[in-house]
C-alpha positions in Angstrom: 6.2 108.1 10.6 8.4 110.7 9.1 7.5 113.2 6.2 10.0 111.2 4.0 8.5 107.8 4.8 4.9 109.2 4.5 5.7 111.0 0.9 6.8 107.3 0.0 3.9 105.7 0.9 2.3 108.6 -1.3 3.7 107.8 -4.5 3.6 104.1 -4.0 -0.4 104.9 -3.4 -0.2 106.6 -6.4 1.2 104.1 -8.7 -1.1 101.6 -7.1 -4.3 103.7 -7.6 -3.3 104.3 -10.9 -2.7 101.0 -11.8 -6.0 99.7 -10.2 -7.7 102.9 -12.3 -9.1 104.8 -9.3 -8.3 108.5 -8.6 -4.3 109.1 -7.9 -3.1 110.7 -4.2 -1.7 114.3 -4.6 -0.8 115.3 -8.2 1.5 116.6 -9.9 2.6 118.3 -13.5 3.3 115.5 -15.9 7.4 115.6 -16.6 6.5 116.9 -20.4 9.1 119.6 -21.6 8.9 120.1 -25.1 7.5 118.8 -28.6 8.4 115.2 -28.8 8.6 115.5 -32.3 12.2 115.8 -32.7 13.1 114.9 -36.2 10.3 117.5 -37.7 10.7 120.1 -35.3 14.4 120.4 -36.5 12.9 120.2 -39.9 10.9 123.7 -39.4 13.3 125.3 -37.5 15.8 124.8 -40.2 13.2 125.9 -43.3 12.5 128.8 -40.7 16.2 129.6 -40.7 16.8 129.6 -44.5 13.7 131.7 -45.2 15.1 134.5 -42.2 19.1 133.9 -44.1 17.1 134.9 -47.2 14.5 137.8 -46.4 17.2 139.4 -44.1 19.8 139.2 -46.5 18.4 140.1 -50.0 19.0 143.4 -50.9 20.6 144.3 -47.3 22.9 147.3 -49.1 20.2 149.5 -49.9 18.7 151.7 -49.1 22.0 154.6 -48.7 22.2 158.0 -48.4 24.0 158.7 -51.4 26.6 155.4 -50.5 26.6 157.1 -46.8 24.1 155.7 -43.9 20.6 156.7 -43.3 19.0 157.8 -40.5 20.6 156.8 -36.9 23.1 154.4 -38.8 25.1 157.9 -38.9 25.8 158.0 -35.0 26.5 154.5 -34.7 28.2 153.3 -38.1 30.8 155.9 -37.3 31.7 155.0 -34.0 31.4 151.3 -34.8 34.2 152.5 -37.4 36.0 154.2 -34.5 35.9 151.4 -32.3 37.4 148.6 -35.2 39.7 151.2 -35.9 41.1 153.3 -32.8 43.1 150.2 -31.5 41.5 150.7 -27.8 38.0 149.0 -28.7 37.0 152.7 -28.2 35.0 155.3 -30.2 36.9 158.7 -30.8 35.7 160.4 -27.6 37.5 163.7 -28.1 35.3 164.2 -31.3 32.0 163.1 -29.5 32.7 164.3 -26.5 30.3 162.1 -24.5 29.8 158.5 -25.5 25.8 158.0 -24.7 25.6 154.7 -25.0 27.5 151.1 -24.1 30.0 149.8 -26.2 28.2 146.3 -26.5 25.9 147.5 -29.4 28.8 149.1 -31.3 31.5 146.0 -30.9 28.6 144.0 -33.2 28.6 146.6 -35.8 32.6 147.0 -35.5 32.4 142.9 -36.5 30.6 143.2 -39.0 32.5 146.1 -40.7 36.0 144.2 -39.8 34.7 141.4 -41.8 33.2 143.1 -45.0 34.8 147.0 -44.9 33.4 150.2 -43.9 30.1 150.0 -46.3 26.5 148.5 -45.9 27.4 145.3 -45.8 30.0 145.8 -43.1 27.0 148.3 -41.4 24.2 146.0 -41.7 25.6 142.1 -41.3 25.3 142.0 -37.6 22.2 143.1 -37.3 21.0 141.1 -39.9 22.4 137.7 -38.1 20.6 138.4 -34.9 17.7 139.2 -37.1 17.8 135.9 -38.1 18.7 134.4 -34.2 15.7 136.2 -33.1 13.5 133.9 -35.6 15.1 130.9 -34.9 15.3 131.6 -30.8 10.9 132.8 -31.0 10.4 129.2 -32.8 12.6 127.2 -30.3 11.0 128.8 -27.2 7.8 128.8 -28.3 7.6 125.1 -29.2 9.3 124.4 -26.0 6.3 126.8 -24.0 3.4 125.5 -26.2 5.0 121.5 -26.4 3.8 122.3 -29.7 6.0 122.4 -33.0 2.9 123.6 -35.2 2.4 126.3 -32.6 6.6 127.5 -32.6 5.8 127.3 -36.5 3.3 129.7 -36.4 5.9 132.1 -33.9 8.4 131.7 -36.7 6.3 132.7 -39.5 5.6 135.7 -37.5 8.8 136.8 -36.4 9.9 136.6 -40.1 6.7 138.9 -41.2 6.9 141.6 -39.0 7.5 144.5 -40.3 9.6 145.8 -36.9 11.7 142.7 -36.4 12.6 142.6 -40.1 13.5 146.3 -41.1 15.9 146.4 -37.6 17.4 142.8 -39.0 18.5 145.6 -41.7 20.2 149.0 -40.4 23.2 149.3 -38.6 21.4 150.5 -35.1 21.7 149.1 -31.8 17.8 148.0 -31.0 18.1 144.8 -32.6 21.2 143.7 -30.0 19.2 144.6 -27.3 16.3 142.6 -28.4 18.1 139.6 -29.5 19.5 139.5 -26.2 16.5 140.0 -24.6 15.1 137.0 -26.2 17.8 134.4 -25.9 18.0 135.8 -21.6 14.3 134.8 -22.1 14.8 131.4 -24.1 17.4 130.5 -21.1 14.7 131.4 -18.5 12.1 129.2 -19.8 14.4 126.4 -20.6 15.7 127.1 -16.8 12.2 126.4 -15.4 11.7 122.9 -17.5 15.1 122.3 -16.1 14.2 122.8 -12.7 10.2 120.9 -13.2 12.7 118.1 -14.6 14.5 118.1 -11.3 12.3 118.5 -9.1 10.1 115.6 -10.3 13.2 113.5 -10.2 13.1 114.6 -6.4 9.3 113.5 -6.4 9.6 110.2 -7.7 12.5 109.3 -5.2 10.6 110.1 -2.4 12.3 112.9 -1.1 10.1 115.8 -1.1 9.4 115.9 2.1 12.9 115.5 3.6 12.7 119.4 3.9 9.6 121.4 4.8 11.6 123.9 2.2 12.3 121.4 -0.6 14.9 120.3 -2.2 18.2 122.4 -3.2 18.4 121.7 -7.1 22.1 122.6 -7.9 24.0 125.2 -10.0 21.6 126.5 -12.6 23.3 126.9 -15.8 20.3 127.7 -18.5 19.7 131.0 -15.2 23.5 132.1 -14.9 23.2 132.1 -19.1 20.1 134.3 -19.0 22.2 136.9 -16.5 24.9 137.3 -19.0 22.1 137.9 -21.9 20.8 140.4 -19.6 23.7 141.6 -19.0 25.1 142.0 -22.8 21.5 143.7 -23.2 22.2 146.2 -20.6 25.7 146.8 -22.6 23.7 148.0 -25.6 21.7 150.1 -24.0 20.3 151.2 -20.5 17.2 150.3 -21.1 18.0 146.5 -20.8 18.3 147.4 -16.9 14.1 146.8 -17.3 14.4 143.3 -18.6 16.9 142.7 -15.6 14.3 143.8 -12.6 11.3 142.0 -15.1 12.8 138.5 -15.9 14.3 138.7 -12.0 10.5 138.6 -10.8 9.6 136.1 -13.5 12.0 133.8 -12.7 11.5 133.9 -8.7 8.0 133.4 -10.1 8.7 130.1 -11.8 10.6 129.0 -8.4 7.6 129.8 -5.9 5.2 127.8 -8.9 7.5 124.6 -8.9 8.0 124.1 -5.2 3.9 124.7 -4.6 3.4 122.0 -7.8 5.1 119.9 -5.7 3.7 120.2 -2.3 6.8 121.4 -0.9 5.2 122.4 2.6 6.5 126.0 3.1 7.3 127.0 -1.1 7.7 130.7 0.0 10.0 130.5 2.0 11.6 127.5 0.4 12.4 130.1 -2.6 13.6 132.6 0.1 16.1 130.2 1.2 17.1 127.9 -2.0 16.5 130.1 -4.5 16.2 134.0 -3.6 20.3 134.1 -3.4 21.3 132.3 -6.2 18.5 134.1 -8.3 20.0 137.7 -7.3 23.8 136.4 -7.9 22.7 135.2 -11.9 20.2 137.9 -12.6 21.3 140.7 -11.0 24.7 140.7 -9.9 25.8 138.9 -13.4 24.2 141.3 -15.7 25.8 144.4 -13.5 29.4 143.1 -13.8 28.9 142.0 -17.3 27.9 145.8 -17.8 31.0 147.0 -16.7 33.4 144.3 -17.9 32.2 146.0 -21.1 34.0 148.9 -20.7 37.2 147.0 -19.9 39.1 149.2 -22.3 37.8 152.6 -21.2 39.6 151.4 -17.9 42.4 150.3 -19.7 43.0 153.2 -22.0 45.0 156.1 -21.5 43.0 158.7 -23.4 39.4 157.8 -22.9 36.9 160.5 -21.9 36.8 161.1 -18.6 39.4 158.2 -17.6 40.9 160.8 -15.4 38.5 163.1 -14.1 39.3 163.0 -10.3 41.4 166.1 -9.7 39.7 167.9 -12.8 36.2 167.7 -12.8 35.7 165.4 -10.1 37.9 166.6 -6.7 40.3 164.8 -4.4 39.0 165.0 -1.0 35.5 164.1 0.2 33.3 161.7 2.2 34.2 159.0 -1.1 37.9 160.2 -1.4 38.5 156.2 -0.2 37.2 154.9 -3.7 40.0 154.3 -6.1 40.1 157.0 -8.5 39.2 154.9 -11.8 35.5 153.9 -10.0 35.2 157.5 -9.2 35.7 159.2 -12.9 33.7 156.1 -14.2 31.0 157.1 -12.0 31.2 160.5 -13.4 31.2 159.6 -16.8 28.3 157.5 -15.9 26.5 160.3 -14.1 27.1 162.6 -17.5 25.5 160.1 -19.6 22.0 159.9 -17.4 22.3 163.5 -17.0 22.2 164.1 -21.2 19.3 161.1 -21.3 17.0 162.9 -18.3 17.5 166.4 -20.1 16.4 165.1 -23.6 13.2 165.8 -22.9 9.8 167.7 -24.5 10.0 170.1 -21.9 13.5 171.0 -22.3 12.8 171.6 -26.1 14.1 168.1 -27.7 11.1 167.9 -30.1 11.3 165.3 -33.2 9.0 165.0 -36.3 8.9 161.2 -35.9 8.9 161.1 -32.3 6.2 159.1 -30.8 5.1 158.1 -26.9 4.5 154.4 -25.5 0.3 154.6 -25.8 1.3 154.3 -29.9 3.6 151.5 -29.7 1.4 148.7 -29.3 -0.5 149.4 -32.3 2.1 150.8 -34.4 0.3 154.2 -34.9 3.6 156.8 -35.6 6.3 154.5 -37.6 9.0 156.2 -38.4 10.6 156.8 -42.0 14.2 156.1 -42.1 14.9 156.9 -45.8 13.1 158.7 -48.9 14.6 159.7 -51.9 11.7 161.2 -54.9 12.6 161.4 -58.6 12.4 160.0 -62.0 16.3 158.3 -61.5 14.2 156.1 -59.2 12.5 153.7 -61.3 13.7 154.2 -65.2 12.3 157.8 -66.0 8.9 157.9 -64.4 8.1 159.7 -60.8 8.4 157.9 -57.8 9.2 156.9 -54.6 12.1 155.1 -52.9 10.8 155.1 -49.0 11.8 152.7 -45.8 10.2 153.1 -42.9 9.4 151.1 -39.5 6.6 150.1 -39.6 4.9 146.6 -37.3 2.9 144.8 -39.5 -0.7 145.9 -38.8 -2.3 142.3 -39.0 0.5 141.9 -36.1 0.6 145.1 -34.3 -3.3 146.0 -34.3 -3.8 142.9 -32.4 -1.4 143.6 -29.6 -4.2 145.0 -27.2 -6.3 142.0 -27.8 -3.3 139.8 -27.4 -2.7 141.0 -24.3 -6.4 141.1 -23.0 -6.7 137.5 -23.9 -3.4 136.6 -22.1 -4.4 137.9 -18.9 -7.8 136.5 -19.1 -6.1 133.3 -19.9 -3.3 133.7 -16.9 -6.8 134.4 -14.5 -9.1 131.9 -15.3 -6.5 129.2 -15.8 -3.5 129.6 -14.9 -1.3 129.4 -17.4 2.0 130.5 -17.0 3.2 130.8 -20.9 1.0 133.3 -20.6 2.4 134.9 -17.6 6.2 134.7 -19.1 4.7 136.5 -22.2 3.3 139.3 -20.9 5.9 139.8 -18.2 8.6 140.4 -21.0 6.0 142.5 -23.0 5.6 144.5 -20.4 9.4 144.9 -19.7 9.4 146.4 -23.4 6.9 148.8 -22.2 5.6 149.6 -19.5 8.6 151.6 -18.0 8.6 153.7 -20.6 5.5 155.3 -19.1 7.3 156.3 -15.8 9.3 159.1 -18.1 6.6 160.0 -20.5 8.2 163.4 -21.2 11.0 162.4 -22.4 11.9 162.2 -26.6 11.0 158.8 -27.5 10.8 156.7 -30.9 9.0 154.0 -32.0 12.5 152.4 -32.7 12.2 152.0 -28.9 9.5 149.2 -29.6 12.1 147.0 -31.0 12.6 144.9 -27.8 8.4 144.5 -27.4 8.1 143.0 -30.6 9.6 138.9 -30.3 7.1 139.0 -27.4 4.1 140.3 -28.8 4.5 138.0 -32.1 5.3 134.9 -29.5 1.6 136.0 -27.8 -0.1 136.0 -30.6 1.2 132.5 -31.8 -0.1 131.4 -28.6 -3.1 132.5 -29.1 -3.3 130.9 -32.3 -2.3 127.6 -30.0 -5.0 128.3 -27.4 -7.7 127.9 -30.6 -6.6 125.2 -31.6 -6.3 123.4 -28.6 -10.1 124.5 -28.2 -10.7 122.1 -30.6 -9.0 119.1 -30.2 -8.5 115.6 -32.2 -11.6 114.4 -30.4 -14.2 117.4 -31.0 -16.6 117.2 -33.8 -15.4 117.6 -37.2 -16.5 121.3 -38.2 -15.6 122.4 -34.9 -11.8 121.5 -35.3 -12.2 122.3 -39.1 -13.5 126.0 -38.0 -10.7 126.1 -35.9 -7.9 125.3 -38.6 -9.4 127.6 -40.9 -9.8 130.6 -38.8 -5.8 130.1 -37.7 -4.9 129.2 -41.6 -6.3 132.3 -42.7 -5.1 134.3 -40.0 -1.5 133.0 -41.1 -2.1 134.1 -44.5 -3.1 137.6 -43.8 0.4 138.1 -41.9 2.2 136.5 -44.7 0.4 139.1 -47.1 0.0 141.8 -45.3 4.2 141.6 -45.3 4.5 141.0 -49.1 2.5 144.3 -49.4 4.6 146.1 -47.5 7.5 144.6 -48.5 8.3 147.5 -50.9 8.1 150.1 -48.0 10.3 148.5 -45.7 12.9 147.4 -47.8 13.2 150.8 -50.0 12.3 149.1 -53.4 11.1 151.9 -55.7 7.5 152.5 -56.1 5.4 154.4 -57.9 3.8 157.6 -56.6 0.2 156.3 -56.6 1.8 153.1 -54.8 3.1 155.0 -52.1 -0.4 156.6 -51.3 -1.9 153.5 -50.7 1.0 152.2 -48.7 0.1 154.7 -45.7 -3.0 153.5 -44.4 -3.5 156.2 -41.6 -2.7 160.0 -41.3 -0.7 159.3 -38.4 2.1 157.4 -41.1 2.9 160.8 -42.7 
């Protein structure tokens, strides 16, 4: 009898067995993908959107420097300027010398100032649109991860209330590209793996399984090829977007190895080696690499950009590489200039901030950084006080990211869940490398691209208390459990309206401003 006939027979047993209510052959994952609540889930998710139009919107021209930008918005509002401006999509390199960054980042500001001029509006609208796709993007995914649309609620509210996600929403910087990206390479990658489940049950239900001790080959892969040209975009913003590349790689082989073994595809290892392993590395790796350099199109194209024509100059003629066409070669030399400044900007070397801070205080938001602060009675009608914004996480947020990330892992050991593991893996991606160069000048700016994930954690945690107490548990059990998650939902939502005046640069009163910093470590 072949494999084919026999996994026939199976799920004809099964449908039999089922039918006559004894215990099914081999199982596997119910075909569920999503809330089924459709008409309400749109509901939210639009209320979600208006709220993020309206919170990352109001007020979005102030806080200035005297009508000029604050803080880092004066390296990157300028050469946004440059780039609308120059007519090469290029910043003005002989003035800067050496470009440290992408271009990807600085085309979104350039949009925003070609649509509303060269002031805070035109600085600031980009950044506050993704702002607003990031909210919108944590709800979807989350709903589709938990099958829950009280659960993507919860993500939503979150996202709009942190403190990190909201004041980046608001400057004219280049974190909150990276992170949007990030997140929607993320949303493709889990909508990728319901995609495939769908498939691959399809597979299941016809019979075919076992035609292959490898499984079955489940076509081109759309929601995956998207992901690589988020990544990719991400990378164009900043370097550190090459972490989310070799991160969301791993998860997504991950999901692959998890789907053929949920459907007793004999040999799933090496069934991803041969179906999937390619395919994977051509969307996720290969994709984001030549979406990086597509991005500096017009530095190839451009007569005068820096270091367009080093060979002969600073980069000689002959040598072992001489074969390379001369534009790859100066573009790897202006590459190699550009991790030479970022390995060199380091404590050691003398690069010391006031503000600076190192991955340890990240999670817990321990050394925010203050973007703006202006003191004076012209502040608030002729008494002392304070205009201040700083980035800051939202401590009823940000405090819990340890637990958060404890519970997840005790959550992806003891039962397998892998919402959990795609969490974590795209906290970590936020994170973790950052340890590998510890002496190097860091901000807590950097934290940008952790925070969708940590606030999409803790929604699930929320989920996974709930869920401990379903419909059919006694009443003051599921009532414990509503209350405990209501009233953890209102502490965010406060704890955001208190610091509202802090992150947004409303004027406050000297007093105020004392009890806004709750540890030394803010000052």
């Amino acid at each position: 009898m072949t494999h084919a006939a026999i996994d026939r027979a199976t799920v004809a047993d099964r449908a039999l067995t089922e039918d006559l209510g004894t215990a099914p052959g081999p199982s596997v994952p119910d075909p569920v993908f999503g809330a089924a609540d459709r008409l309400r889930g749109t509901v939210v998710g639009a209320v979600l959107t208006i709220v993020a139009v309206i919170t990352r919107f109001w007020g979005l021209t102030s806080p200035t420097d005297n009508g000029t930008p604050v803080f880092d918005e004066k390296h990157y509002v300028p050469q946004a300027w440059q780039v609308l401006t120059g007519g090469e999509l290029l910043e003005d390199n002989p003035a800067y010398g050496l470009v440290v960054h992408p271009p990807v980042g600085k085309w979104m500001l350039a949009l925003g100032e070609w649509m509303f001029g060269y002031g805070p509006m035109g600085w600031r609208f980009m950044s506050a649109v993704c702002g607003v796709v990031i909210v919108l993007a944590v709800y979807l995914v989350v709903r589709r991860m938990s099958r829950s649309t009280l659960v993507g609620a919860i993500a939503g509210v979150f996202a709009l209330c942190d403190g990190v996600l909201f004041v980046q929403s608001r400057m004219g910087m280049l974190d909150i590209f990276q992170a949007v990206f990030a997140v929607l390479a993320f949303t493709a990658l889990i909508a990728d793996r319901d995609q495939m489940r769908a498939r691959m049950h399809r597979v299941w239900e016809q019979g075919r399984i076992g035609d292959s001790p490898f499984g079955p080959r489940l076509g081109f892969r759309w929601y995956r090829f998207a992901a690589g040209v988020m990544l990719g975009l991400a990378c164009g913003v900043k370097w550190s977007g090459a972490y989310f590349v070799v991160f969301f790689t791993l998860l997504s082989i991950g999901f692959d190895i998890a789907n053929r073994r949920a459907y007793h595809v004999r040999r799933p290892w090496v069934g991803v080696l041969r179906r999937d392993l390619v395919p994977s590395g051509f969307s996720l790796a290969v994709m984001p690499f030549v979406m990086y350099v597509a991005s500096f199109a017009p530095w190839f194209a451009s007569e005068t950009s820096v270091y367009r024509y080093s060979v002969g100059e600073a980069v000689g003629t002959g040598g072992p590489f001489s074969w390379v066409p001369s534009a790859i070669r100066s573009f790897w030399y202006y590459e190699s200039g550009i991790l030479e400044f970022h390995a060199g900007l380091t404590n050691a070397a003398g690069n010391h901030h006031p503000w600076e801070s190192k991955p340890w205080a990240w999670p817990m938001s321990l050394r925010p950084m203050l973007y703006a602060i202006d003191y004076g009675p012209d502040q608030c009608g002729g008494s002392d006080c304070v205009r201040a914004q700083m980035l800051i996480g939202t401590p009823a947020l940000w405090w819990l990211a340890l637990p958060m990330v404890v519970w997840g892992l005790w959550r992806l050991v003891s039962r397998r869940d892998w919402r959990w593991a795609a969490v974590l893996v795209a906290y970590a991606a936020g994170i973790v490398p950052w340890f590998a160069e510890i002496d190097r000048q860091m901000y807590f700016f950097y934290a940008t691209a952790i925070a969708p994930f940590l606030v999409m954690g803790l929604a699930l945690a929320c989920g996974d208390i709930l869920r401990a107490a379903p419909r059919g548990a006694s009443s003051e059990r599921r009532v414990l459990a509503v209350l405990i998650v209501s009233i953890y939902v209102a502490v965010v939502i406060a704890n955001m309206i208190w610091l509202w005046p802090i992150l947004t640069g409303e004027p406050i009163t000297n007093t105020e401003w004392g009890r806004q910093i709750w540890l030394p470590s803010w000052s």
